[in-house]
Structure formats: structure tokens, C-alpha cells
N, C-alpha and C positions, 0 to 999 in steps of 0.2 A: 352524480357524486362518485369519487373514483376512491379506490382501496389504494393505500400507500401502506408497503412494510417498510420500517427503517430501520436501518442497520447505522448505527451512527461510528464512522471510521474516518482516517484519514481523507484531508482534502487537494493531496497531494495532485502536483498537475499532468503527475505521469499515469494516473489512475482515470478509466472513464466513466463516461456516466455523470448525470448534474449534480455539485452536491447540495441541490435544490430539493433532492430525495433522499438525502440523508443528514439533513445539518438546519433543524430547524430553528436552532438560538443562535447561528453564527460561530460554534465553539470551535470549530475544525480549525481555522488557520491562527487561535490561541493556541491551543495544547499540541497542533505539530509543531508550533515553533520550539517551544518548551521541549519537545520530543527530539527536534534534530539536533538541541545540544548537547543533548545523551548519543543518539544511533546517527549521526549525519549522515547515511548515505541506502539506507534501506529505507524501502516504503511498505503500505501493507499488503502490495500485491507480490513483494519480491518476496518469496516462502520457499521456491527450488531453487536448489543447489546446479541445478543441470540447466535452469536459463539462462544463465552467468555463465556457463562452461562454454554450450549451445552459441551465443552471443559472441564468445570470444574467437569460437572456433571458427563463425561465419567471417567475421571484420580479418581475421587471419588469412582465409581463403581470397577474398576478393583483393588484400594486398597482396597476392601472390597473382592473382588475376589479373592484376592491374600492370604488373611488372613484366608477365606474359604477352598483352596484346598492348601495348603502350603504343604500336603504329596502327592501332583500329580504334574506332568510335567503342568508347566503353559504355558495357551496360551501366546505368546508374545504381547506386552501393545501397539505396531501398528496394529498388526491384530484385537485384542480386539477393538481398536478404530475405526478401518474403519467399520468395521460390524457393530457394535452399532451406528457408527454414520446414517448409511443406513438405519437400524430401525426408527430411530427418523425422517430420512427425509420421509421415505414411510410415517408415521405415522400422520405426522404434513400435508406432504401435500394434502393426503388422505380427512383429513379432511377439511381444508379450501381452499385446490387448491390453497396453496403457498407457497414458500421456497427461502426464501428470502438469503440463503448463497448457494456456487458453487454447483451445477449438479442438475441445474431444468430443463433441458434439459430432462438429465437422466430419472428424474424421471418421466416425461410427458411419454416418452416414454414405461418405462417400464409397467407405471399403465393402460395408454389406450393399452397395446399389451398383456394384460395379460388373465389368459385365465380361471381364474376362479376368479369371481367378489370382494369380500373382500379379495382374499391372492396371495402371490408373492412365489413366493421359493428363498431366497437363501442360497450361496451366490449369488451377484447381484453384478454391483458397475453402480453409477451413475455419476460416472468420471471416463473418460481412464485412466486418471494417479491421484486419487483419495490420495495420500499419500501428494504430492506434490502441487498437485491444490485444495482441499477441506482443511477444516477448520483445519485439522494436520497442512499444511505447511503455512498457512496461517494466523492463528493465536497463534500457539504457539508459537513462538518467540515474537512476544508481549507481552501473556501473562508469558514469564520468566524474560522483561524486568522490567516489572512490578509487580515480584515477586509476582504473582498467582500462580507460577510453580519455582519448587526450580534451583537452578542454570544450574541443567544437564537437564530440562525440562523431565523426567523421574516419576515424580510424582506431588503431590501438594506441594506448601511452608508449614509449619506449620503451620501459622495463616490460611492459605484458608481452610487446610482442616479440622481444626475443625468448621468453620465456616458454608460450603457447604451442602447443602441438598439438596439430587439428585430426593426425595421424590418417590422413586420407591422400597418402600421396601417389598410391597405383591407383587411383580414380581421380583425382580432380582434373587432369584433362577432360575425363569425361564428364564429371561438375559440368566444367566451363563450355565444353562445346553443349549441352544438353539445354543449360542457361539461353546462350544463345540462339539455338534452335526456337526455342520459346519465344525469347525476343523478337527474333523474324516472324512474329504471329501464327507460328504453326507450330501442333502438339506433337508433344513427346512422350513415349508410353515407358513407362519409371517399373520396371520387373522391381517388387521388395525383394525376390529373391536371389540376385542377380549379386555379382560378385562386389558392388556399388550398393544395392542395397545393404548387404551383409555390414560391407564394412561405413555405412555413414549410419546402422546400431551400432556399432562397434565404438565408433567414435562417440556417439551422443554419450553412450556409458563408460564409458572409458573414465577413470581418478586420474590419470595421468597428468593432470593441469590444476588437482585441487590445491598442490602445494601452492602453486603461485595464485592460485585464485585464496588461499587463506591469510597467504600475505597482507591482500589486498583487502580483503572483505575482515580481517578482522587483528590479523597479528601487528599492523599498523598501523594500529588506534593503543594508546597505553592502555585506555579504560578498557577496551573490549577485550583485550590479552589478557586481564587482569587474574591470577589463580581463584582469589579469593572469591571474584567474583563470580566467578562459575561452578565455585562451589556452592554457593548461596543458591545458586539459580538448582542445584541437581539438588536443596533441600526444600524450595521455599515455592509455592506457586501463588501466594497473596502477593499482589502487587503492593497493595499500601506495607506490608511488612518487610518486601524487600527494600523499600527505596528509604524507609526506615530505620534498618539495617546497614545501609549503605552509609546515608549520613552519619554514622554514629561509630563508622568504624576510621583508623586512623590512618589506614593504609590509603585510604579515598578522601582522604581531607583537602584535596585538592579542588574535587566536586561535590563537597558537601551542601554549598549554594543551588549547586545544579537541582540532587535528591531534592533538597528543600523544598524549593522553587515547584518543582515537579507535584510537591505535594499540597503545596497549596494550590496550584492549577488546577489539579483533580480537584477538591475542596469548592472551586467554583464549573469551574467547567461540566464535570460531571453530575454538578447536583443538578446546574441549571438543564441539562439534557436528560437528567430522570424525571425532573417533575414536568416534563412534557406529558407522560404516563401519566402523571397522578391528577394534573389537570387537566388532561384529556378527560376522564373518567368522570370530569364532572359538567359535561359536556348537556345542553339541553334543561341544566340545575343554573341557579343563581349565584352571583359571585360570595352571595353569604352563606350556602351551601355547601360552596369548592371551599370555603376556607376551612371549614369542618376537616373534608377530604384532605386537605394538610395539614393539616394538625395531627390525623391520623396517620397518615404515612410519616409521620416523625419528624416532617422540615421544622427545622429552627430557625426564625427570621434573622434575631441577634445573633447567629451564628454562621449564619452564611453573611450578612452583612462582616462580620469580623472577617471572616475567609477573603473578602475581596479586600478589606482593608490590609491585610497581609501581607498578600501576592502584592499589592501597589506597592508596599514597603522595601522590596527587593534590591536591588541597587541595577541588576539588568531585568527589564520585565518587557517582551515583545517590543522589542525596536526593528522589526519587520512591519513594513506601512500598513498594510492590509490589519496583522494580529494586534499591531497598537492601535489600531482605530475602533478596532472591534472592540478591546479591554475598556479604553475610554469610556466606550459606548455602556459597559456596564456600569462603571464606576458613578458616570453622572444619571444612569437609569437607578441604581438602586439603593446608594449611598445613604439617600433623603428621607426613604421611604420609612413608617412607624407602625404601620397596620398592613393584614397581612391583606386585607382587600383591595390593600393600594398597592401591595408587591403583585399579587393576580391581574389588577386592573395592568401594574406598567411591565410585567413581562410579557402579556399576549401586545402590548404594543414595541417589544424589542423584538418580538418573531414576526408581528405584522411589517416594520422598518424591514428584515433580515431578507423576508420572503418576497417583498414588494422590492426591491433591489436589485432584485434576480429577474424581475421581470413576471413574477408569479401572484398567486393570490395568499392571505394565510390560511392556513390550515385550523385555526382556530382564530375566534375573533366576540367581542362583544357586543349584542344587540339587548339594546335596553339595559336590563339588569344581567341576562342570561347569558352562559356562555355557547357559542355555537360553533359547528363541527362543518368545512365545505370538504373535509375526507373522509372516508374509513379509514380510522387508522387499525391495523394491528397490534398491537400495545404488547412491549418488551416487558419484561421482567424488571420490575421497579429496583433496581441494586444500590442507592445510595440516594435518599432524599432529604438529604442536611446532611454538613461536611462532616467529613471524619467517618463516617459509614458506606462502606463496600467502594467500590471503584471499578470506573466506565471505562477509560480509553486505556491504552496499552502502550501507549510511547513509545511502539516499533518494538516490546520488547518480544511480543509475538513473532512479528519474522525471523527475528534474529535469533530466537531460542530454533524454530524453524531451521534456519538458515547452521547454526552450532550444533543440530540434529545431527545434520546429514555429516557436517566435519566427525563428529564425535566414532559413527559406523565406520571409518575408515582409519582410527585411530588417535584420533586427535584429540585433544582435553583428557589425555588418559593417564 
């Protein structure tokens, strides 16, 4: 029997990891849809301001690279990235003993196991799977949402790159031949403190690129510019009473559907992935036992029935194939149902459908009468077990508050 924690978040495909371990009703590719027509272009691992910066300032370098050695075999623009991006993390957290984006792990280890005091040889990587789990997969798809990065995310859009200043121009010779070096399968020992190190800290912190990076990431969306709405956000930290707030004001009557819509998603989305908690709990008990246990933690059958009738009623509801199959999938699971031993009985067979899809087993399932358990689970904090009480997913608005942090330190929304 294995322990499973679930963290139930985005199922976005810039994110790693199955979301076989985090999504066990299927609600993920609902409520991002619903999500990206609020935040289109952030996901929930894009949270720094400085992988966006980092990102822009690498694709800038290698087209300058590329325009330098246009009569040699070019290194390719993944390899170029991960090695430069390595540089910048030795560098940055060299000096301040922080690194606030993927493989600080890495780097701990490499710098305390090194074996001559200011330099590393490499290559190095500070993620096993560094392509995929570090700021490449992590936040380029953002930044092409958000047309930082042209359509094939292969370079920069035309406006970023005249814009960008990567401010490393008495070293990227040395960048480039060090890259290189690399490339010929032999190491190169990277001094942090070295006039290259200094200045690729320099660069990593450097504001000098947020203007054009707030353009991007947020003064170029109306809604996300919005006054009003960032002021709601520096009074309000309940999500159901922001999006609540929002519908009802006039300035935003444009996306009043949107809040709406939003809020009926939570209403099913989020209850269905609470009462995983609550009929977990009745795990090794009988299905006439667990309905006890809901009834206790508050679910309302005629009320989350209402909630899905709702969200159907929308006039755009997940026309993304994946999120509409999956909606469907609820509607004709629960629509029918009149007792709540029949909603127990047909939702461990919507998680049983969900998880056997993936290629997995379920997590819960019914033998006999009894409900049984093939995990440990560790069991979240029940927040919403019938609609209209507390609220699960975050519809990106976590990053983005994140992401409107970091603008704000440098003066921005002020």
C-alpha cells in the first residue's frame, strides 16, 4: 500500500509530474479552462518575476550568439539554455544563498561538495530532468502565451527583443566561448567570483527589463491592468468574495459571465475534490455509514445537483475536448442520481473511470457493501463540502497575485 499526498492544482502541461497524483475526480482540465479565461498566460508554477526576466535574457543572448558564429555549427538553443541557465543559478546563489526558481536543492549540494572554494566545473545540472522541471518547461509556455516568445517559443516576439537588455555585454564573449568549450565535451571551471560571475548576478537581478516585462505579463490584458481590480485584490483575500465582487461591479461588466461561470465551477469542481477527504474517511465503513459522514460534513446532494445544472446553463462552458468530455462525464454521472448512496456508489466509479484512464488503479473503490482504500491517503483540510462553502482552486489567481508582488516592490500599482 503506498502514501499518496495530494496537492490538487493545476493540470497544465508546462507543469511535471502525473496529474495521476494530484486529480483524482478528473477536475483539473475543468477549472483550468475556466481559469485561462481569466489569467491566459500564467500557470501555477510561474510565481517569479525573475524566470520571465532569466528566460528573456537567455533567448536574447543566443540570438546574439547566433548572429556571432552564423559560419559555425551552432550550439543548439536547449543546450545553450540549460548551461546558461546553471551559470546564473551558481552565480546568483553564490552570492546571496538563494534561488528562488527549481534546483536549489542542486545547487546546495553542488557548492557545499565542491572542491575548490569560488569554482564548479561544468557541465553540472541542478535538476535530473532540468529541461522539463527548470524554468525551459516551466515558463516558456507562459511566456509564448503572453507573446514574450514568438509563436514557436524558439526565440523572442519582436517587440521583447528590441526591448530586452540582458546587460552582459563585457562577458558574453566569454558566455559564448565557455558554452562552447562545454559543447566539445570538456569542462570548464565557472569562478562565481570572477568579473562573469559578478556580473551574470548582476544581470539575473537587475529591474531593468520589468518595464517591458509588465507590459507583457500584465498591462496588456485590460482586465489584468484593471485599477479597480487591484484594489479589491490589496483588500480581499476570499476568493468566492472576490469573484463575487467582480460580477457585480460595472466597470467589469464585460466579464461578468466569466466571474460567474468561475463561480459555479468552484461550486462543482471544488466540492467534488473535497469530498474525496470526507469519503475517504469512511474508508473500511459501509456505503450506509459514509452517507452519515456526508451528511456530517454539510454536502447537499439537491445542491450540488443544482450547481452542475448551472455551470451547464452557461452559454460558453469548456469547449476545450479534454474539459468538455470531462463536464459531460459529470452531468450524465450525477444529474439522475436521488439518494446519496447512489451519489457514493457513482462517484467512486467517476474516480474509478478517471484513474483507470491514466493507466492506474483507484484509490478508492467498493467491495461488497464496504468502501476500500488501495492508498494512504493523507487527507487535506475539508474546505468546501457542498457548493457555496469555502473554495479549492485558485484560477491562477495565486501566481499572478505572486507575479503583481514582485511589480508592486519596484513601484508599480502604486
Amino acid at each position: 500500500m503506498s502514501i499518496v499526498s495530494f496537492t490538487f492544482t493545476d493540470k497544465d502541461e508546462d507543469l511535471t509530474g502525473s496529474g495521476s497524483l494530484t486529480d483524482p475526480m478528473g477536475t483539473q482540465s475543468v477549472w483550468q479552462w475556466y481559469g485561462r479565461r481569466l489569467i491566459a498566460h500564467l500557470t501555477e508554477q510561474t510565481t517569479v518575476l525573475e524566470g520571465f526576466n532569466m528566460l528573456c535574457i537567455i533567448f536574447k543572448l543566443y540570438e546574439e550568439y547566433c548572429e556571432e558564429n552564423n559560419t559555425q555549427e551552432l550550439i543548439p538553443l536547449t543546450e545553450f539554455y540549460l548551461l546558461l541557465e546553471q551559470m546564473f543559478a551558481l552565480a546568483v546563489y553564490n552570492h546571496n544563498g538563494q534561488w528562488l526558481l527549481p534546483g536549489i536543492r542542486g545547487l546546495k549540494y553542488q557548492i557545499n561538495n565542491r572542491s575548490k572554494r569560488n569554482t564548479i566545473e561544468l557541465p553540472t545540472r541542478i535538476l535530473g530532468n532540468q529541461l522539463s522541471a527548470g524554468t525551459w518547461g516551466l515558463y516558456r509556455g507562459a511566456a509564448i502565451r503572453a507573446r514574450l516568445l514568438d509563436a514557436d517559443g524558439v526565440r523572442l516576439s519582436e517587440d521583447t527583443a528590441q526591448n530586452i537588455n540582458h546587460g552582459l555585454c563585457n562577458n558574453k564573449r566569454n558566455i559564448f566561448k565557455a558554452i562552447q568549450t562545454i559543447r566539445n565535451n570538456k569542462k570548464w571551471s565557472f569562478n562565481f567570483v570572477s568579473n562573469l560571475g559578478m556580473e551574470l548576478k548582476k544581470s539575473f537581478l537587475s529591474k531593468n527589463n520589468y518595464a517591458t516585462l509588465f507590459n507583457f505579463l500584465i498591462k496588456n490584458d485590460p482586465f489584468l491592468i484593471n485599477a479597480h481590480y487591484h484594489k479589491l485584490l490589496d483588500k480581499q483575500d476570499d476568493y468566492r468574495t472576490i469573484f463575487k465582487r467582480l460580477s457585480s461591479l460595472k466597470q467589469f461588466a464585460q466579464w461578468k459571465d466569466v466571474f460567474e461561470s468561475i463561480i459555479a465551477c468552484e461550486d462543482v469542481t471544488g466540492t467534488l475534490d473535497a469530498l474525496f477527504s470526507v469519503i475517504y474517511s469512511g474508508k473500511d465503513k459501509t456505503i450506509k455509514q459514509t452517507e452519515k459522514i456526508l451528511k456530517e460534513a454539510g454536502f447537499d446532494l439537491l445542491k450540488f445537483k443544482s450547481a452542475v445544472k448551472k455551470l451547464s446553463a452557461f452559454p460558453v462552458t469548456c469547449t476545450d475536448g479534454e474539459a468538455r468530455k470531462r463536464f459531460q462525464k459529470y452531468q450524465k454521472a450525477f444529474l439522475s442520481i436521488k439518494t446519496l448512496s447512489e451519489f457514493i456508489t457513482v462517484y467512486l466509479e467517476v474516480h474509478d473511470f478517471v484513474i483507470v484512464s491514466r493507466g492506474g488503479n483507484p484509490w478508492l473503490y467498493v467491495e461488497g457493501d464496504r468502501i476500500k482504500a488501495n492508498v494512504e491517503y493523507v487527507q487535506k483540510d475539508c474546505l468546501t463540502a457542498s457548493p457555496g462553502k469555502g473554495w479549492y482552486h485558485d484560477y491562477y489567481l495565486r501566481p499572478f497575485r505572486s507575479i503583481r508582488r514582485a511589480f508592486r516592490k519596484v513601484s508599480y500599482f502604486r
